[in-house]
C-alpha positions in Angstrom: 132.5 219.1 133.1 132.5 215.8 134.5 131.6 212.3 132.5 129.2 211.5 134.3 126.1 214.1 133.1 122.5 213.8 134.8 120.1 210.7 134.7 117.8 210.3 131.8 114.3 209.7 132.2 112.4 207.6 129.6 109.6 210.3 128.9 112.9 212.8 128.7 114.7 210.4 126.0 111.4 209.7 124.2 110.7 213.6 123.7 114.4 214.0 122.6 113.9 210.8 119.5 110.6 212.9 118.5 112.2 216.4 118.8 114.6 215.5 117.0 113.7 213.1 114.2 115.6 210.1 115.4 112.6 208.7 115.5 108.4 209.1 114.5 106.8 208.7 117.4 103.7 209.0 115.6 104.5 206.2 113.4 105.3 204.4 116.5 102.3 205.0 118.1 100.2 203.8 114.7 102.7 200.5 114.6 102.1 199.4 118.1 97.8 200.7 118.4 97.4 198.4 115.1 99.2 195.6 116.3 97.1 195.0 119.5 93.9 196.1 117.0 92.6 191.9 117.6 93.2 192.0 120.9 91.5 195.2 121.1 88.0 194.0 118.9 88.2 190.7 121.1 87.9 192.5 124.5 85.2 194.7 123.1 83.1 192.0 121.8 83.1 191.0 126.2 82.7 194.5 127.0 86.6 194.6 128.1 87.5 198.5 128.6 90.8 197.5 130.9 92.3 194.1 129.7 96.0 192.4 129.5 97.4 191.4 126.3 100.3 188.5 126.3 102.8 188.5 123.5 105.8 188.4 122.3 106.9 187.9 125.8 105.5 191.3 127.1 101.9 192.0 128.8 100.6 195.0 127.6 98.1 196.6 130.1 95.0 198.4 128.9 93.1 200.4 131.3 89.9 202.5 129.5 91.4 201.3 126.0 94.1 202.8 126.5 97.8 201.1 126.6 99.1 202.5 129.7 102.4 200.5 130.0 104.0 197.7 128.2 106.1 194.8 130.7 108.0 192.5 130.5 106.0 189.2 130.6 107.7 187.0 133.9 105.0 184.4 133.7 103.2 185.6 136.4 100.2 185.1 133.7 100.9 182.0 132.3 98.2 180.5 134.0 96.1 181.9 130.6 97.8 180.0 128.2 96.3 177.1 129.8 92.5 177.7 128.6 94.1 176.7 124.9 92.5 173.1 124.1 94.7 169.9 124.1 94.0 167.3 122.2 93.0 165.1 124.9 90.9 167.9 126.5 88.8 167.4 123.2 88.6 163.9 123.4 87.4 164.1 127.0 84.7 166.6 125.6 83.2 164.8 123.3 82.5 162.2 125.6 81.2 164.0 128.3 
């Protein structure tokens, strides 16, 4: 038997943690649905079925509601941190 044993998949490691009980994938599931729960009313309220959601440094794609994949964020979408309001975009506002 050599060291070096076959390549693991992430779908194959993921079914081994809930086989086994390492982990509740369930849980996890419930954990990472309720945490994008404001992002999820917000897109809803715009009629948003397929959306991104920036956090944490990760963009969380949502196609039909449904999280699909999680990336990492490269800032590829930081041009939508831009929309927040300065203070002197206010200012400018008001007397426009």
């Amino acid at each position: 038997m050599s060291d070096n044993g076959p390549s693991v998949t992430d779908h194959a490691l993921v079914r081994w943690l809930e086989r086994t009980g390492a982990m509740d994938v369930g849980q996890m599931r419930r954990l990472l649905s309720s945490s994008l729960a404001r992002a999820a009313d917000a897109a809803a309220q715009v009629g948003g079925g397929n959306y991104l959601v920036l956090a944490d440094g990760m963009v969380f794609v949502i196609k039909d509601d449904t999280l699909i994949t999680v990336l990492e964020d490269d800032g590829r979408h930081a041009h939508v941190y831009r929309h927040k309001d300065r203070p002197s975009d206010r200012q400018s506002d008001r007397r426009g």
